[in-house]
Structure formats: C-alpha cells, structure tokens
Backbone as CSV, one residue per row, in Angstrom:
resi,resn,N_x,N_y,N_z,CA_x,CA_y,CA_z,C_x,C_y,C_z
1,UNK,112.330,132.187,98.014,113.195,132.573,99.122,114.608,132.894,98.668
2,UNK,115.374,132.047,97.854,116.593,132.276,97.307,116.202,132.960,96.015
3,UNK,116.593,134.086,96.044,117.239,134.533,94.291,117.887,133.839,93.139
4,UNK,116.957,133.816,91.865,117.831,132.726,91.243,117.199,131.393,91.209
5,UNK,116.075,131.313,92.107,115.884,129.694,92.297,114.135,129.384,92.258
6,UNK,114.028,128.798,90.998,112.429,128.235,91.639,112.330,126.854,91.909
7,UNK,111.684,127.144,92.513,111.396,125.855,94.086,110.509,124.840,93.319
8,UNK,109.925,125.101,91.849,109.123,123.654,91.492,110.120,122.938,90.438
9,UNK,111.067,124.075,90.410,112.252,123.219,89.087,112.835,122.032,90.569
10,UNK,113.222,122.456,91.692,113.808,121.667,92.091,112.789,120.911,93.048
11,UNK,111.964,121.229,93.055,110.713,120.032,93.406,110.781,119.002,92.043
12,UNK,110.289,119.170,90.694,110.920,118.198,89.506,111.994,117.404,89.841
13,UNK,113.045,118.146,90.251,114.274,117.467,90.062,114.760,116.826,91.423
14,UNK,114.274,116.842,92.587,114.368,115.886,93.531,113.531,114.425,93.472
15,UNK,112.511,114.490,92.619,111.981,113.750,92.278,112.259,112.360,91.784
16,UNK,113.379,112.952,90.983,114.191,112.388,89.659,114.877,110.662,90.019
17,UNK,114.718,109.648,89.163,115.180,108.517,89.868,117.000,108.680,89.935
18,UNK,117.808,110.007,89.305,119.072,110.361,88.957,119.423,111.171,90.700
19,UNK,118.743,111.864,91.015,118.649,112.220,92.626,118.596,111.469,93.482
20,UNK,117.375,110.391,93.289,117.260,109.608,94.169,118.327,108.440,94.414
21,UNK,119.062,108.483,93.480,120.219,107.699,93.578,121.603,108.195,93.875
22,UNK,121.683,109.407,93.613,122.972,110.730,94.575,122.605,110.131,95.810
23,UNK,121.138,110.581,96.150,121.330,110.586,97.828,121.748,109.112,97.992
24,UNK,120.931,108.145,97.413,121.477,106.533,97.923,123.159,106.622,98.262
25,UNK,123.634,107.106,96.922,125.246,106.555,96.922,125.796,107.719,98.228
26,UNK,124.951,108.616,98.876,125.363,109.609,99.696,125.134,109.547,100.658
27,UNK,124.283,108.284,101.319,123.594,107.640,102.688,124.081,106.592,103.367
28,UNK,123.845,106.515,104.274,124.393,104.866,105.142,123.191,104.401,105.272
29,UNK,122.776,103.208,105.815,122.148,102.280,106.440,122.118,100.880,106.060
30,UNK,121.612,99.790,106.894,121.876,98.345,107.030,120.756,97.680,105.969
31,UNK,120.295,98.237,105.723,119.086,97.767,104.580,118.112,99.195,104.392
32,UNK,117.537,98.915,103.112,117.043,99.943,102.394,116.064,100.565,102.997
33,UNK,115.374,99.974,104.020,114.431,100.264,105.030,114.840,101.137,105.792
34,UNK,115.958,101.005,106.473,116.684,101.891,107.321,117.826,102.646,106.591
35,UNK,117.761,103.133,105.135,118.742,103.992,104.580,118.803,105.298,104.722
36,UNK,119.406,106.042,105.121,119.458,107.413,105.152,120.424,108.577,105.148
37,UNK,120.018,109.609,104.086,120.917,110.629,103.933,121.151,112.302,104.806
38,UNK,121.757,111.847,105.594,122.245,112.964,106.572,122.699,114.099,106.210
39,UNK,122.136,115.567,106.478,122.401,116.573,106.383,123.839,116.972,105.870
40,UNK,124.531,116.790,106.555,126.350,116.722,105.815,126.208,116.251,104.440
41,UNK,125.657,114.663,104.544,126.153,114.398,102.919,125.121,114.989,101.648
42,UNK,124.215,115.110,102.597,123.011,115.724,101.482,123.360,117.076,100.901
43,UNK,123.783,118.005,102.090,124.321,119.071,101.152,125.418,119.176,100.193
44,UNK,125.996,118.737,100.182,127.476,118.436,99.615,127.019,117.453,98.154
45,UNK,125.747,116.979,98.279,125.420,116.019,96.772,125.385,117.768,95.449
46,UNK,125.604,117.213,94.210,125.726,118.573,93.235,124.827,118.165,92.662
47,UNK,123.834,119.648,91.895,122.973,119.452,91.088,122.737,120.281,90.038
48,UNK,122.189,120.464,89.000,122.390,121.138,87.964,121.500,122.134,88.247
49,UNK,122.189,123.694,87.783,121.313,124.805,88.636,121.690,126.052,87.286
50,UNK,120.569,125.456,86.666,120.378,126.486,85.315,119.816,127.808,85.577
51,UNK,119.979,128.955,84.740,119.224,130.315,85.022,118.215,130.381,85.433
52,UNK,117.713,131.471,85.692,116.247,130.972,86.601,115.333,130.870,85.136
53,UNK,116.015,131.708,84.139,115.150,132.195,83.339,114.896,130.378,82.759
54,UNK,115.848,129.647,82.181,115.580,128.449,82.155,114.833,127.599,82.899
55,UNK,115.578,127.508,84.138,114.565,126.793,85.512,112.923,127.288,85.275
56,UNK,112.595,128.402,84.658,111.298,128.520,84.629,110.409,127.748,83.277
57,UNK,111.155,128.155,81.944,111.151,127.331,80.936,110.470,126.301,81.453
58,UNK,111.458,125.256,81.525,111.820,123.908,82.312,110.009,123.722,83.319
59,UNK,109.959,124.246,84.132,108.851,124.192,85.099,107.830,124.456,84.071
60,UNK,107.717,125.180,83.344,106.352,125.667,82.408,106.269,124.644,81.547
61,UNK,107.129,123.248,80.752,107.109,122.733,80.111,106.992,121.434,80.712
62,UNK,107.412,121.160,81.938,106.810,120.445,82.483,105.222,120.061,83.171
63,UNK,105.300,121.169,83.545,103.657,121.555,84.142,102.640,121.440,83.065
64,UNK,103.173,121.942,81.851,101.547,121.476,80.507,102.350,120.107,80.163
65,UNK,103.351,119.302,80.356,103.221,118.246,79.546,102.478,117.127,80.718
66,UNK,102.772,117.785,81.993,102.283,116.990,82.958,100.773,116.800,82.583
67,UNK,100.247,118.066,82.557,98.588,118.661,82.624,98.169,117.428,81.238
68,UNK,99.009,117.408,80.168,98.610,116.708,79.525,98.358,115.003,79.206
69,UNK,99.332,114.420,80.502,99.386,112.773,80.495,98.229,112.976,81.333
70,UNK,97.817,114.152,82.512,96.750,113.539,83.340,95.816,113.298,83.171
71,UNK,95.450,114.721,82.146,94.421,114.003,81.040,94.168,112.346,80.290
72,UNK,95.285,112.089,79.930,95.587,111.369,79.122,95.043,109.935,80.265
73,UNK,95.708,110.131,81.583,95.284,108.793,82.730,93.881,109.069,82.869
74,UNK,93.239,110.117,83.405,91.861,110.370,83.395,90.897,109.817,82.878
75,UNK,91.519,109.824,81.303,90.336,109.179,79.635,90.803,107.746,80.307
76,UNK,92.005,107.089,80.356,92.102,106.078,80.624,91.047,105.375,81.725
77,UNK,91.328,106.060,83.014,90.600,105.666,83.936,89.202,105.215,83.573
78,UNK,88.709,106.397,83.088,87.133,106.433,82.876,86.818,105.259,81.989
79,UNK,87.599,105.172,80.887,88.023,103.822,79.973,87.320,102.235,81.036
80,UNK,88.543,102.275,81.819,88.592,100.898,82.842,87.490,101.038,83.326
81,UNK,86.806,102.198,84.139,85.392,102.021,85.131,84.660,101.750,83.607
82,UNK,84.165,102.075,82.806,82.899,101.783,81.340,83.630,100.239,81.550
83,UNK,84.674,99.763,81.049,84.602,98.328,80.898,84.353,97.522,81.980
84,UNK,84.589,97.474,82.975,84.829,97.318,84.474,82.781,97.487,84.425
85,UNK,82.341,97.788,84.268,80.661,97.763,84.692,80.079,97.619,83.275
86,UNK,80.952,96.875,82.351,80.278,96.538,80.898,80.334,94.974,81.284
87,UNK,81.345,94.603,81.778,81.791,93.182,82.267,81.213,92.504,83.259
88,UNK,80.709,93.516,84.491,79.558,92.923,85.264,78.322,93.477,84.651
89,UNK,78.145,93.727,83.999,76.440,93.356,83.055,76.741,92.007,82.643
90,UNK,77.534,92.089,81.393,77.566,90.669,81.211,77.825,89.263,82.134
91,UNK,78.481,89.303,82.930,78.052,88.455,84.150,76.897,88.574,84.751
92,UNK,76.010,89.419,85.324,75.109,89.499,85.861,74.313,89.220,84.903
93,UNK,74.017,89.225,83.853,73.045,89.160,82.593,72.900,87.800,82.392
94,UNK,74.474,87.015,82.213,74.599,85.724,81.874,73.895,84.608,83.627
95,UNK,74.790,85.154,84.746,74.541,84.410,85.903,72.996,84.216,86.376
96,UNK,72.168,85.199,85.828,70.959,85.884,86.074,69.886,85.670,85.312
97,UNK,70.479,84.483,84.133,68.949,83.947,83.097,68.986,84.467,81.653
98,UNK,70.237,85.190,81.721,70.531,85.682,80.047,70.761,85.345,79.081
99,UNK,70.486,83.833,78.982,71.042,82.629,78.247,69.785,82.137,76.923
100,UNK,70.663,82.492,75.470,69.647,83.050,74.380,68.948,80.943,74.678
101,UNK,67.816,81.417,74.301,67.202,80.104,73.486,66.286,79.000,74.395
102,UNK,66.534,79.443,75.867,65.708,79.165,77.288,64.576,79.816,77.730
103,UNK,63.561,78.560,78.376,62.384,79.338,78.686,62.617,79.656,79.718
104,UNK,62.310,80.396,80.355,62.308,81.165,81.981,61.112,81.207,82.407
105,UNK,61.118,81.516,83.975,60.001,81.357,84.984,60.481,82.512,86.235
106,UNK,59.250,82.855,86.657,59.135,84.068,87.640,60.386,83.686,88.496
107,UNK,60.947,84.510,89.337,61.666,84.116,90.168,61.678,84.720,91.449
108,UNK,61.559,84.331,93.189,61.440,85.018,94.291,62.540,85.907,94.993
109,UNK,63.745,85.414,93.526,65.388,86.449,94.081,65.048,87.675,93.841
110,UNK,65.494,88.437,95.073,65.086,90.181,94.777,66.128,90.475,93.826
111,UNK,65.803,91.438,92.883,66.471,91.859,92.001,66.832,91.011,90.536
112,UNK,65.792,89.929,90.419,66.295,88.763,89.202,64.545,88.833,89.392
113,UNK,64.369,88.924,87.868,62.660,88.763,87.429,62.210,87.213,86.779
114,UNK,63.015,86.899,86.132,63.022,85.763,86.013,64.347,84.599,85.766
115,UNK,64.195,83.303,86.132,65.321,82.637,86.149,64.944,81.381,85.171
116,UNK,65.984,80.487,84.416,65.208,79.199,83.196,64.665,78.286,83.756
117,UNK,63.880,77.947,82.785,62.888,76.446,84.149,63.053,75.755,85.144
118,UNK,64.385,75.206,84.084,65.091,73.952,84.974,65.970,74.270,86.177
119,UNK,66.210,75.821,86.671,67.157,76.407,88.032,65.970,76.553,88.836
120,UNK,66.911,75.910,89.872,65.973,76.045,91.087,66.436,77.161,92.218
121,UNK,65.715,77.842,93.009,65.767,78.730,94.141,65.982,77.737,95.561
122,UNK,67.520,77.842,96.075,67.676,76.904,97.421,68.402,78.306,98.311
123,UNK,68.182,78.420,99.637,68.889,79.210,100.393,70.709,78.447,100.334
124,UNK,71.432,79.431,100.744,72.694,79.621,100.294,72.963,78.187,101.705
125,UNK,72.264,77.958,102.019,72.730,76.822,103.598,72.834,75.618,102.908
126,UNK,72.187,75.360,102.117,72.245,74.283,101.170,73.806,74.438,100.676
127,UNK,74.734,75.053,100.245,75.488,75.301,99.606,77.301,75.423,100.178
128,UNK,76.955,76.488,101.149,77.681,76.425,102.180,77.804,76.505,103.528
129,UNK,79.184,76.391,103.880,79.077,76.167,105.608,80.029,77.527,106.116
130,UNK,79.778,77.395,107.132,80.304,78.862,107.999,81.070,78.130,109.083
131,UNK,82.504,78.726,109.795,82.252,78.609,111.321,82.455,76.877,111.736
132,UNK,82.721,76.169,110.365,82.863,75.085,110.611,84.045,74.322,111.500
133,UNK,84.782,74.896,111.976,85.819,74.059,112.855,86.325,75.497,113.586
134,UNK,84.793,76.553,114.299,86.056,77.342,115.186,86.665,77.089,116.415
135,UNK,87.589,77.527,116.533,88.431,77.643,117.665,87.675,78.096,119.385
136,UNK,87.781,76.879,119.765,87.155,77.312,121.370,88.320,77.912,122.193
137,UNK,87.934,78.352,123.672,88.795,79.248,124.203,89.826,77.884,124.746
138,UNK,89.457,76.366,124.563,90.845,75.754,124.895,91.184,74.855,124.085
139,UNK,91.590,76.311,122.837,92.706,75.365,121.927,93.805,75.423,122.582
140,UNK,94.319,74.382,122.017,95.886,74.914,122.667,97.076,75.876,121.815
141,UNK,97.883,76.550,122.586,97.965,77.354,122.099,98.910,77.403,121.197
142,UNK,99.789,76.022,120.661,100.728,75.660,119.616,99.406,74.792,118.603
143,UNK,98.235,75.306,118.609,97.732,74.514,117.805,97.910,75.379,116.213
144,UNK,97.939,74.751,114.914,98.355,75.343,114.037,97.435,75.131,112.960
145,UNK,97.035,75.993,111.965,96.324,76.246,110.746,96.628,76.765,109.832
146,UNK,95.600,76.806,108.503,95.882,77.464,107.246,94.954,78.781,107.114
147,UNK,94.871,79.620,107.544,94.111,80.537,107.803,93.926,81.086,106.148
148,UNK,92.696,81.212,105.339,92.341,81.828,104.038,91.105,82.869,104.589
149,UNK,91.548,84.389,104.023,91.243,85.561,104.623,90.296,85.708,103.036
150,UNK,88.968,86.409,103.107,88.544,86.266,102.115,88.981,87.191,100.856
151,UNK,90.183,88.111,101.168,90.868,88.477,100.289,91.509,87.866,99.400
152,UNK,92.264,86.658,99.581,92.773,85.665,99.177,92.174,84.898,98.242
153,UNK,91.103,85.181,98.260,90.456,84.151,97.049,89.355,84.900,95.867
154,UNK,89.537,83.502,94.447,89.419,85.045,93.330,88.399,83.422,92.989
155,UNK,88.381,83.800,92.002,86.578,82.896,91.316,87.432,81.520,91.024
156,UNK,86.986,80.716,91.662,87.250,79.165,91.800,89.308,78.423,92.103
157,UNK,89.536,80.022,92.293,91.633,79.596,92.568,91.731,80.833,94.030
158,UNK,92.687,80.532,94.400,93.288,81.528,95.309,94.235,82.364,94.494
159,UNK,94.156,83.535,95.012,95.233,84.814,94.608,96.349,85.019,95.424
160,UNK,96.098,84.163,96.658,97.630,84.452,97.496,97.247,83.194,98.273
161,UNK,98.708,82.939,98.713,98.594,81.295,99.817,97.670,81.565,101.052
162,UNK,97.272,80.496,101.390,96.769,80.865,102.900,98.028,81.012,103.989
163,UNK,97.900,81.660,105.058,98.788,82.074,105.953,98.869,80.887,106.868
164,UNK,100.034,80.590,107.186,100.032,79.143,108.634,100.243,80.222,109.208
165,UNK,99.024,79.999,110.609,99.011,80.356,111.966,99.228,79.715,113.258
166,UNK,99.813,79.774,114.178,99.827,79.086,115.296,99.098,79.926,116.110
C-alpha cells in the first residue's frame, strides 16, 4: 500500500521484544492487564525504516532462517512423540508382565495375554472408591473443602494444590 514499505519487514519488527517495549513505555494503564497504547502515542513511537531494497533483504533472510528452525522444531517434535511412545512401551511392557525371569499365566485383562503367577485379577472396586462423601442438595452453603480435579494429580504426588471451595 505505501511505497517504500514491505509490510512483512514490519510485521518482523512489531514483533520484536525492542517494540514491544516502545509501545509499553508509550501506554497507560493500572496493571499490565489493562495496559494500552493509544493511537496518538503509537504513532509518534520511531522505528527504523531502511530501503525497501534492504527491508526486502531483511524479510528474505528472515523467512529461510525462519523456514529453517521450523524444521529444526519439527525433527524435534517428532523426536519427543518416538520417545514419548518408547516410554509407554516400556511401562506398559513392565506394568503388563514384562518382568525377565517370571513364570506367567493366561490372563482375562483385554489387551494383556499373560500376567506372573503370583498377580492376581480383582475388579478396580476392590481398590478404589468413588463419590465417597458427595454433597447432598442440603449442604450448607458455607460448607468448605479441598476439591482435587483429576488434573492435579501425577503418579503417586500432586502437580498442583487442591483448590479450597466453599
């Protein structure tokens, strides 16, 4: 639209944590939540506004070095999912009767062929409880708890506190 100007050099460069901090020092608000930079001061912030012929440079050298970390996260990614389902084999392998030097016996769990002699098959009621202290419609209504959401919990610790609820 403007002559002189490409729009992904300054897409890059609004980006920038050096911008994002013009506008801060160029905004009002009462906390960072509610900070904001108003048209007046936003235009009036300065920015570096090289030839276009540069600004294009600049965009072309960004764009393959970009093309090249995404790659680079991609291999990574794929990395984490192979280990990430190398790690539940080995749990499932181990939890599941994979244990060198044990005799094993048929087993009636779908998906487990056999389990070691000495484990026994009990329904999960044996084990745990559900539903154990719910709330009827006359609790009262300052009554208070530790509410644990099953997000909250990781293999034998919690990952975040339980929430007090009233």
């Amino acid at each position: 639209p403007y002559p002189g100007i490409n729009p992904r050099y300054y897409h890059y460069l609004f980006r920038t944590k050096l911008f994002s901090q013009q506008c801060y020092k160029a905004g009002k608000g009462i906390m960072a939540m509610r900070w904001r930079t108003y048209s007046p001061q936003f235009r009036n912030i300065k920015v570096p506004v090289p030839t276009l012929d540069e600004q294009n440079h600049i965009v072309d050298f960004l764009n393959w070095k970009i093309s090249k970390i995404n790659v680079l996260i991609n291999n990574k990614k794929k990395q984490l999912s192979l280990l990430e389902q190398r790690k539940m084999a080995i749990v499932n392998h181990v939890l599941t009767g994979g244990i060198a030097g044990v005799k094993y016996k048929s087993s009636r769990i779908e998906g487990i062929s056999a389990i070691p002699e000495n484990w026994e098959e009990k329904a999960l009621k044996w084990y745990v409880t559900s539903n154990d202290e719910s709330l009827s419609g006359g609790t009262p209504d300052d009554y208070e708890m530790d509410y644990i959401d099953i997000s909250t919990t990781g293999f034998r610790h919690l990952k975040k506190d339980p929430v007090h609820l009233t």
